[in-house]
N, CA, C and O atoms as a GROMACS GRO file, in nm:
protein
  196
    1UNK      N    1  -0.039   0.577  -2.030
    1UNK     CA    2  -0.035   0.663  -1.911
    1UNK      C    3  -0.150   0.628  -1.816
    1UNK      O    4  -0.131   0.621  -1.694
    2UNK      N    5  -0.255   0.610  -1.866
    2UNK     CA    6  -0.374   0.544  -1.814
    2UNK      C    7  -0.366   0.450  -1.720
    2UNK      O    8  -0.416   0.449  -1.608
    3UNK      N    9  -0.272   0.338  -1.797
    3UNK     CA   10  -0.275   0.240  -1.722
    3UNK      C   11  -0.159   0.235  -1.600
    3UNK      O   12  -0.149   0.138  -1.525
    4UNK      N   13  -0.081   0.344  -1.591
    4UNK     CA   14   0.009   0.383  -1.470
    4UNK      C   15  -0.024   0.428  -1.377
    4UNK      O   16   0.051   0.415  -1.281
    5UNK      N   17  -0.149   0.504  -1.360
    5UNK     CA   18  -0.235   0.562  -1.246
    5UNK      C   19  -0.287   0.489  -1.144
    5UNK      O   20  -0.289   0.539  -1.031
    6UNK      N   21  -0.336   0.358  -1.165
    6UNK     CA   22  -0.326   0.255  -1.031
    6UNK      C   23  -0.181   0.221  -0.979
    6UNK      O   24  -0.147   0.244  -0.862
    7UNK      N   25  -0.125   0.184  -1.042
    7UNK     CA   26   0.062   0.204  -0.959
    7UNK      C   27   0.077   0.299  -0.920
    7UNK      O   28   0.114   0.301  -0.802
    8UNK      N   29   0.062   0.401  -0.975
    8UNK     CA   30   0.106   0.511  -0.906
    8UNK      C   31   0.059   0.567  -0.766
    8UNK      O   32   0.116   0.638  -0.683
    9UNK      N   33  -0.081   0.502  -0.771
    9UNK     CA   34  -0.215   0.527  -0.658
    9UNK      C   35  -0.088   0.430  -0.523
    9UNK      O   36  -0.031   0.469  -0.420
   10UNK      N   37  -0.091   0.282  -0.606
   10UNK     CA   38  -0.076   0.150  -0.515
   10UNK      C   39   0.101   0.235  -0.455
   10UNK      O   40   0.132   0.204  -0.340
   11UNK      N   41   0.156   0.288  -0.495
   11UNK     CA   42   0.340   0.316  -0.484
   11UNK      C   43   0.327   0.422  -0.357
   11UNK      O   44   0.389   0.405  -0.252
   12UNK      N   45   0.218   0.561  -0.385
   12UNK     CA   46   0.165   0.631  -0.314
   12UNK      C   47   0.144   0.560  -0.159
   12UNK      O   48   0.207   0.557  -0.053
   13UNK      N   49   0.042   0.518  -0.202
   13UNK     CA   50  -0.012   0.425  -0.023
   13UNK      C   51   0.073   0.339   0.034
   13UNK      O   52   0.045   0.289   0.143
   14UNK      N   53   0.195   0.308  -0.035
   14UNK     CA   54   0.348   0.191   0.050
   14UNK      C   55   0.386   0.303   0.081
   14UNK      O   56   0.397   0.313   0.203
   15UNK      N   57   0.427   0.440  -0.002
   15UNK     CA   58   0.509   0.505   0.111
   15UNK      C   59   0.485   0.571   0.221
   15UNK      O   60   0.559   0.597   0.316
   16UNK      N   61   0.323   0.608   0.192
   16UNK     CA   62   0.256   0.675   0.315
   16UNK      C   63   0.296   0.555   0.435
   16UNK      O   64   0.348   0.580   0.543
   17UNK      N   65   0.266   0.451   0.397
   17UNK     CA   66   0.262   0.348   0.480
   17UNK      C   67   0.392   0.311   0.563
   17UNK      O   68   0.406   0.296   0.684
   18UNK      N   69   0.477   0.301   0.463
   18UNK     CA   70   0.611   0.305   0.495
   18UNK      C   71   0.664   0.427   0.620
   18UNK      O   72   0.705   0.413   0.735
   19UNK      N   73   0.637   0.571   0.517
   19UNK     CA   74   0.662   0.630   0.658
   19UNK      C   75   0.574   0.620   0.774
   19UNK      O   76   0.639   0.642   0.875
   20UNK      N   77   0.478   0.600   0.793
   20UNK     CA   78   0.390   0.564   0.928
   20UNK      C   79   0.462   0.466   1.006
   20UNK      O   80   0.478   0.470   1.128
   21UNK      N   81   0.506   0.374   0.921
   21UNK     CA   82   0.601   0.214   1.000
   21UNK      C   83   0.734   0.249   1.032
   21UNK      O   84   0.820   0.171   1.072
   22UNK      N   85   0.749   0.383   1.009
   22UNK     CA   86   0.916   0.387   1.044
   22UNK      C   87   0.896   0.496   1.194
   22UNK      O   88   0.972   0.483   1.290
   23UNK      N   89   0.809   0.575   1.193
   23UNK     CA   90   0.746   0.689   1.281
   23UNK      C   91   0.665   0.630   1.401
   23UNK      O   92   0.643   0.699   1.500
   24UNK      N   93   0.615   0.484   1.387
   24UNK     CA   94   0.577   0.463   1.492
   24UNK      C   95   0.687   0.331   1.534
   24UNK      O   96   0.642   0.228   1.585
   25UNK      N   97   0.805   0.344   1.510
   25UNK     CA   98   0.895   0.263   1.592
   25UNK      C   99   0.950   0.138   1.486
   25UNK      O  100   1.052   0.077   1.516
   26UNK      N  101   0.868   0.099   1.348
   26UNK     CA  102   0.908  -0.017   1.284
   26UNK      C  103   0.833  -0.187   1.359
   26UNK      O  104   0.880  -0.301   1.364
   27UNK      N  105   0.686  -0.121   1.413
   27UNK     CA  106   0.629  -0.306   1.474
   27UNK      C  107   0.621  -0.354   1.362
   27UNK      O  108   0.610  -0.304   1.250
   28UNK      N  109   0.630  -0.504   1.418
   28UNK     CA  110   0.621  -0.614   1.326
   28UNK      C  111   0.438  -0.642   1.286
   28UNK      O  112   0.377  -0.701   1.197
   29UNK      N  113   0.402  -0.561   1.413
   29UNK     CA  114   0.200  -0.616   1.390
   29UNK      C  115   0.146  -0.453   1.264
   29UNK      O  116   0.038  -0.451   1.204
   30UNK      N  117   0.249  -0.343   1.256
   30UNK     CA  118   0.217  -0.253   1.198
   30UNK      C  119   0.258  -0.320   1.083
   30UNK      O  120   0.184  -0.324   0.984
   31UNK      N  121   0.377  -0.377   1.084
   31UNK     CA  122   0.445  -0.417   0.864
   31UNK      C  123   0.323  -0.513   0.835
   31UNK      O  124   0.290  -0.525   0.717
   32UNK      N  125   0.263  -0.573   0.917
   32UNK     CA  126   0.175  -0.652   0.896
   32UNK      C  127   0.044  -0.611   0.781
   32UNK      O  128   0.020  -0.645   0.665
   33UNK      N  129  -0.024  -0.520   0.882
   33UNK     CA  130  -0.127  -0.446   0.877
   33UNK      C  131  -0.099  -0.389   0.764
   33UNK      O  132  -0.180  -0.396   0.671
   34UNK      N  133   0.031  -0.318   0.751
   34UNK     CA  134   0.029  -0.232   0.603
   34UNK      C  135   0.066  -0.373   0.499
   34UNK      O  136   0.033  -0.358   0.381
   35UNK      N  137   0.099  -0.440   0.517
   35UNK     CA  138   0.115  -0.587   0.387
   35UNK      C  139  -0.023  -0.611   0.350
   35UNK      O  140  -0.047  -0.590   0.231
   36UNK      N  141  -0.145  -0.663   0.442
   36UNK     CA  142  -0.280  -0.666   0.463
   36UNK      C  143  -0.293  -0.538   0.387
   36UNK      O  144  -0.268  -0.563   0.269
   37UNK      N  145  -0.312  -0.452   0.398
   37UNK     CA  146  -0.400  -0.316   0.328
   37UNK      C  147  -0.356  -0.312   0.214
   37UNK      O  148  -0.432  -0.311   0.117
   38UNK      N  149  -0.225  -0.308   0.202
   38UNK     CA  150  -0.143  -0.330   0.044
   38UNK      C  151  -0.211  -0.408  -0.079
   38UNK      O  152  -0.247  -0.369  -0.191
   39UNK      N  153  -0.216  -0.559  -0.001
   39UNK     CA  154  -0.256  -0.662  -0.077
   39UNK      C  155  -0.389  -0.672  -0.128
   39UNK      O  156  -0.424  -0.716  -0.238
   40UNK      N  157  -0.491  -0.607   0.005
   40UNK     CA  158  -0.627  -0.576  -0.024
   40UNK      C  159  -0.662  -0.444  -0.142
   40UNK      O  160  -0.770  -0.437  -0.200
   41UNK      N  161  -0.544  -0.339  -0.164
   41UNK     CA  162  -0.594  -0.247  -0.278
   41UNK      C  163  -0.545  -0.296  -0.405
   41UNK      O  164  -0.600  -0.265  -0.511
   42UNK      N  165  -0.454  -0.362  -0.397
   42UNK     CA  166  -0.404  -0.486  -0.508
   42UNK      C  167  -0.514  -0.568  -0.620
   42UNK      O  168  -0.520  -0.570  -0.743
   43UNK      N  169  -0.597  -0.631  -0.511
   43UNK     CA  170  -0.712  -0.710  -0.526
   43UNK      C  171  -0.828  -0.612  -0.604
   43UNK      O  172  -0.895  -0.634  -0.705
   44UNK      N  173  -0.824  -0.500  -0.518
   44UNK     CA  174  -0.957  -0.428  -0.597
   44UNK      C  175  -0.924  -0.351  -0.728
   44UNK      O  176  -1.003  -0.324  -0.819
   45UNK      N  177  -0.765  -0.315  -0.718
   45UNK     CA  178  -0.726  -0.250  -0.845
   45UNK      C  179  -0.756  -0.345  -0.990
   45UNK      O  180  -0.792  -0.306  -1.101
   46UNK      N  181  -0.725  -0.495  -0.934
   46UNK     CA  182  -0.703  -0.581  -1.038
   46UNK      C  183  -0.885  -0.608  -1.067
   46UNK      O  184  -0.934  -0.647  -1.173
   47UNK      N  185  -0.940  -0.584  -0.970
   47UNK     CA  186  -1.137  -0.588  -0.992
   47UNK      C  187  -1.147  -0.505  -1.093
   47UNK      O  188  -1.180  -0.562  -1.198
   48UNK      N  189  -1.130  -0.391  -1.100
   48UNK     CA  190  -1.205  -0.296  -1.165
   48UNK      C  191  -1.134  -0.305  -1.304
   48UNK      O  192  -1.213  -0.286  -1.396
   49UNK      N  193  -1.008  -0.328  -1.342
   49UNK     CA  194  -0.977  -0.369  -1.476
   49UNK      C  195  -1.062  -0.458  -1.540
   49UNK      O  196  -1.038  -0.495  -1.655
   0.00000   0.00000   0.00000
């Protein structure tokens, strides 16, 4: 269960993200930005293991 709590964190912040990208029209420089932020909590999740 432990180890489901960073997914669950990382699943959390795509959909926040997701709905933000659908609410401000669907830009291509916003899917961006949220791919970038995605990939960057990715990186630190996999740090701290």
């Amino acid at each position: 269960m432990i180890l489901l709590l960073p997914f669950i964190k990382v699943l959390i912040v795509i959909t926040l993200l997701f709905g933000l990208w659908v609410l401000l029209g669907g830009s291509v420089l916003f899917a961006f930005i949220s791919i970038v932020i995605t990939g960057l909590l990715l990186v630190r999740q996999h740090d701290f293991i």
